[in-house]
C-alpha positions in Angstrom: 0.0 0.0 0.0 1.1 3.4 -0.1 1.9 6.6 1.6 -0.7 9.1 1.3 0.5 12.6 2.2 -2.9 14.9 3.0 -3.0 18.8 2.3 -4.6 20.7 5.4 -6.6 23.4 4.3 -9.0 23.2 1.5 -8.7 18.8 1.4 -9.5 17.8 4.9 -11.1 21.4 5.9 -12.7 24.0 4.8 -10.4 26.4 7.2 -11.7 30.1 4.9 -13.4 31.3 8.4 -10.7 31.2 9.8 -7.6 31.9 7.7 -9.2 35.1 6.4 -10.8 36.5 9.6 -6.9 36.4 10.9 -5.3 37.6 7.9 -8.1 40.3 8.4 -7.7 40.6 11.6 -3.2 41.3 10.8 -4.0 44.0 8.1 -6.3 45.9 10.4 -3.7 45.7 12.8 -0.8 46.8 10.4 -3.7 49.6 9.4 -3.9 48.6 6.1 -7.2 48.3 4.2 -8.8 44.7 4.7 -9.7 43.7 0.8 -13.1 41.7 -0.5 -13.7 38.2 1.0 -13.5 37.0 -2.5 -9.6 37.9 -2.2 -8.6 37.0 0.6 -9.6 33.5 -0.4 -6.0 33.4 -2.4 -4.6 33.6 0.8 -5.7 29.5 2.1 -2.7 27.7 0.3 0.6 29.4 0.3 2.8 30.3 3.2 2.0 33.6 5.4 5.2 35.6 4.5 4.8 34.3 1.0 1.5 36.1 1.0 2.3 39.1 3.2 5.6 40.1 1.4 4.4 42.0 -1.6 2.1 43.7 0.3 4.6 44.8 2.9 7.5 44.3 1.1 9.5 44.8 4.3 10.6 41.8 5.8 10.3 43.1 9.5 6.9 44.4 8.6 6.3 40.9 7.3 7.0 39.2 10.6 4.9 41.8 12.6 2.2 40.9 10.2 2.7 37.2 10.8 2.5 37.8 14.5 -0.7 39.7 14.6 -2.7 36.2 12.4 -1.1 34.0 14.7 -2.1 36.0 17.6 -5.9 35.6 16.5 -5.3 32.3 15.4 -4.3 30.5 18.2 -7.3 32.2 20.3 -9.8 31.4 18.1 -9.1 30.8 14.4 -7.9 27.7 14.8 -11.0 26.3 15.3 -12.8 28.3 13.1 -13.1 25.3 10.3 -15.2 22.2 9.0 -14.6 18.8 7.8 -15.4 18.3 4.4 -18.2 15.6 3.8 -17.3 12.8 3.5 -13.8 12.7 4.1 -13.6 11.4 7.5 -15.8 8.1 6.0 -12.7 8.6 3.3 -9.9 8.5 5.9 -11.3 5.3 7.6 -11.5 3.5 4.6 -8.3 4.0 3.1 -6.7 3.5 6.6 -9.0 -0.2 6.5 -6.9 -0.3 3.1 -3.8 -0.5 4.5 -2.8 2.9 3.5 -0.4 5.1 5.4 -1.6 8.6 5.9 0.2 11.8 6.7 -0.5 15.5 6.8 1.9 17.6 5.0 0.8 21.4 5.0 2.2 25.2 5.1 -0.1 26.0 8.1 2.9 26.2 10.9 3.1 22.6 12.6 2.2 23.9 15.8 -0.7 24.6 14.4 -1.6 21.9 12.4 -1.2 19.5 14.8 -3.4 21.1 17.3 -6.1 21.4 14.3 -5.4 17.6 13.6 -5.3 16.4 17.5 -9.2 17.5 17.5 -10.3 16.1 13.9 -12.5 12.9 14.8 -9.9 11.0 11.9 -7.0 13.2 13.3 -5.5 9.8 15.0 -5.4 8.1 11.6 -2.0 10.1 10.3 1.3 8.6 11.4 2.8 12.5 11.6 1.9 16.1 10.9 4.5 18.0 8.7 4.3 21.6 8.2 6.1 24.6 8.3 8.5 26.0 10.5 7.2 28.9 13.2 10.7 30.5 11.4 9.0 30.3 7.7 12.5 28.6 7.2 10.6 25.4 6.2 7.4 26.6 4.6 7.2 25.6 0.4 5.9 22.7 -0.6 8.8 21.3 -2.1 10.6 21.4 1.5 7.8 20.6 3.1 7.4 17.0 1.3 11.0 16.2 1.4 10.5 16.7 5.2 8.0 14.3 5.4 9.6 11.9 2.8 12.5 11.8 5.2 10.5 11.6 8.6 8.9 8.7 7.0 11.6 7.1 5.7 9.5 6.3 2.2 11.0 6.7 -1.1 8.6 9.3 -3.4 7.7 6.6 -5.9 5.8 5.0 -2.8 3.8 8.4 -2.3 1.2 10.3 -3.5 0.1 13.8 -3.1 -3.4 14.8 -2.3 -4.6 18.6 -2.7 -6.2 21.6 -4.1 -3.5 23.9 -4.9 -0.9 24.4 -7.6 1.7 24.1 -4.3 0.0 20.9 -4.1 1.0 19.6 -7.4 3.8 21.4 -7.9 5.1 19.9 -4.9 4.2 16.4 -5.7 5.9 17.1 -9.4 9.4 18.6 -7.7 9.6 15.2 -6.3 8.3 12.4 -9.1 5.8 12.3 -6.8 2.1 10.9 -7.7 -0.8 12.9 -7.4 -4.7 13.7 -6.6 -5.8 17.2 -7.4 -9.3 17.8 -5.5 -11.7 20.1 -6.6 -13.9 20.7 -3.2 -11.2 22.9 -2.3 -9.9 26.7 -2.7 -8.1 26.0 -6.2 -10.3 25.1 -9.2 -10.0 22.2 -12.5 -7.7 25.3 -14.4 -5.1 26.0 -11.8 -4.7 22.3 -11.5 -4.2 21.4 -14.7 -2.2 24.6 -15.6 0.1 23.0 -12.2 0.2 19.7 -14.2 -2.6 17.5 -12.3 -3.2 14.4 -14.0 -5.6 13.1 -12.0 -8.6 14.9 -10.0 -11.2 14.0 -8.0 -14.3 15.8 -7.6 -15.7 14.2 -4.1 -13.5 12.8 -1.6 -15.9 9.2 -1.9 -13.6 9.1 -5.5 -10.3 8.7 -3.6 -9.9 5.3 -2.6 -10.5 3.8 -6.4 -7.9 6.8 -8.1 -5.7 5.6 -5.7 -6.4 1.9 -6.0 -5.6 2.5 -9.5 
């Protein structure tokens, strides 16, 4: 069977609440102007200082901006999320498959694994990989090859699952395979223009693409 690394946001949850009421919550407090809902949902995917810098383009500005969404975030928007339907029935069965399942996200670990320790499938991944508080681990690319080794799997034993271009990109940086998923925050277009080969459209569609 094989390793099945899991994006966090936008593939197990839908985390928008939260993620954009804290980056909100940072530009307010940096006293810049708070843009349209509709773009601050570009913000779920990439890393924090990836998203902050060209606003900013100061990198101490940067970190204060970091430290004013993680200040909301840990009171509250952490929990600000939902489970997407049906992919705890998902995780059970491809854990009952023999699977071995991961987490591998740019939310900061801390982070991720307080968000996974209350999922009710959160005890079904063998480890939670994501970026450093530092950002000095926070792109995709690192971020698998962290996992990769913590695992001690080879890539051609992997796959990918997620619904951004990081996702795929990611997965393509290393040979890895791949799911693109489409209940997410990135749609069919950016996936395919990242090089998915494979989507799914439901999460119920992920233990035959994988059993593929």
């Amino acid at each position: 069977m094989a390793t099945l690394f899991f994006d966090m946001d936008g593939t197990l949850i839908n985390s928008e609440v939260g993620i954009t009421r804290c980056v909100a919550h940072a530009l307010t407090q940096m006293g810049l102007e708070v843009p349209p809902d509709a773009e601050l949902r570009h913000w779920i995917g990439p890393s924090l200082r990836t998203s902050f810098a060209p606003l900013l383009r100061d990198d101490a500005k940067v970190e204060q901006a970091v430290a004013h969404y993680r200040d909301r975030f840990e009171a509250q928007g952490w929990a600000e999320h939902e489970v997407y339907d049906g992919i705890a029935d998902t995780i059970e069965a491809l854990h009952a498959a023999g699977h071995r399942l991961a987490v591998v996200t740019a939310k900061n670990e801390p982070h991720a694994r307080k968000i996974a320790a209350h999922l009710p499938f959160g005890h079904r991944f063998v480890d939670i990989v994501g970026a450093t508080v530092d950002g000095s681990r926070s792109h995709k690319p690192e971020l698998i090859a962290e996992a990769l080794q913590r695992l001690e799997v080879a890539p051609a034993e992997c796959w990918m699952i997620g619904d951004r271009r990081m996702d795929i990109e990611g997965a393509l940086h290393h040979g890895m395979r791949h799911v693109g998923v489409l209940w997410g925050f990135g749609d069919e277009a950016e996936l395919r223009r990242a090089g998915a080969r494979t989507l799914a459209a439901r999460p119920t569609e992920l233990p035959a693409l994988l059993a593929a």
